[in-house]
C-alpha positions in Angstrom: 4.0 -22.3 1.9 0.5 -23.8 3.2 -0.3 -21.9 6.5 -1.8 -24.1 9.0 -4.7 -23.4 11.7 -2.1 -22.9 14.1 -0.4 -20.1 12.6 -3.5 -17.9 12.0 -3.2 -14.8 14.0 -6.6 -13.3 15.2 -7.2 -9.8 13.8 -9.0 -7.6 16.9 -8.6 -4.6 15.2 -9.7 -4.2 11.7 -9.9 -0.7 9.9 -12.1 -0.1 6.9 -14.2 2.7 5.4 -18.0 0.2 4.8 -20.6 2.1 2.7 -23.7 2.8 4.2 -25.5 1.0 1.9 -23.3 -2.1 2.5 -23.0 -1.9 6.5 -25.6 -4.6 7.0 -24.3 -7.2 4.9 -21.2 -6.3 6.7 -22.3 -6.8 9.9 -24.2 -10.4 9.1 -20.3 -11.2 7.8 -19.0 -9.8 11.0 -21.3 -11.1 14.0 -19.4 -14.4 13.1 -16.3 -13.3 14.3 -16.9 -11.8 18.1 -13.4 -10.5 18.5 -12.6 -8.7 15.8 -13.8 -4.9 16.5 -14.6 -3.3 13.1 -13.9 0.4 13.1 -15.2 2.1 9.9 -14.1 5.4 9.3 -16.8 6.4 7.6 -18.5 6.7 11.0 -15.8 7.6 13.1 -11.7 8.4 13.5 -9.7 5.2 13.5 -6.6 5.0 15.0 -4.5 3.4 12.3 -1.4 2.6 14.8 -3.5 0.2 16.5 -5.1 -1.4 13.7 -4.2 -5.3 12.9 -5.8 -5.3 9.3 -7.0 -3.3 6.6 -10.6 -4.5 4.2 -10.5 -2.8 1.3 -13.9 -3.2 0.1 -15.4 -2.3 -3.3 -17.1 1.0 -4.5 -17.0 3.6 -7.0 -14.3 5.3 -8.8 -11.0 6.6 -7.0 -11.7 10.7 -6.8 -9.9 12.4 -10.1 -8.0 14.3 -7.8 -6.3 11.2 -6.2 -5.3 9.5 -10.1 -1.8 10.0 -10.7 -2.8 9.8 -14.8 -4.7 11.3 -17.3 -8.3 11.2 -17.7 -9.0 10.9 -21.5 -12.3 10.8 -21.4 -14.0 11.5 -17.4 -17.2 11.1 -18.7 -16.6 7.1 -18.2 -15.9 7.8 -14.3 -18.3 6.5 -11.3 -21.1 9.5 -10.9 -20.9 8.5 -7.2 -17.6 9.5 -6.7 -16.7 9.5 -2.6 -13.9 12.0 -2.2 -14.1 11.9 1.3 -13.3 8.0 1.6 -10.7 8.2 -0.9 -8.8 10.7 1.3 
């Protein structure tokens, strides 16, 4: 089913967890879209019940303590592992 322009909802809230190192690319995709507030919760608590959408963006690894699976080898993980956004 094609959705047309008039059924495209605005997302005003938008939850995501943006790397430092990524935030400014971010924010030149971002400043075209005015009224969509970004909250990143790498930099501060977002209140998921209010959030319209989620951006899952790239990064390392998932944490070895999140995998639901054996590690055969770990050696082959991310070094830069980010327990913390994982969580």
């Amino acid at each position: 089913m094609a959705v047309g322009k008039s059924q495209i909802r605005p997302m005003p809230n938008l939850a995501t967890w943006i790397r430092q190192k990524d935030a400014k690319s971010f924010r030149t995709i971002f400043a075209k879209h005015p009224d969509t507030k970004v909250w990143n919760a790498r930099t501060r608590n977002v209140p998921l019940d209010e959030m319209d959408g989620l951006l899952l963006s790239g990064g390392s690894d998932i944490s070895p303590e999140f995998l639901r699976q054996d590690i055969p080898d770990p050696s082959v993980l991310d070094k830069q592992i980010d327990s913390e956004r994982d969580r």
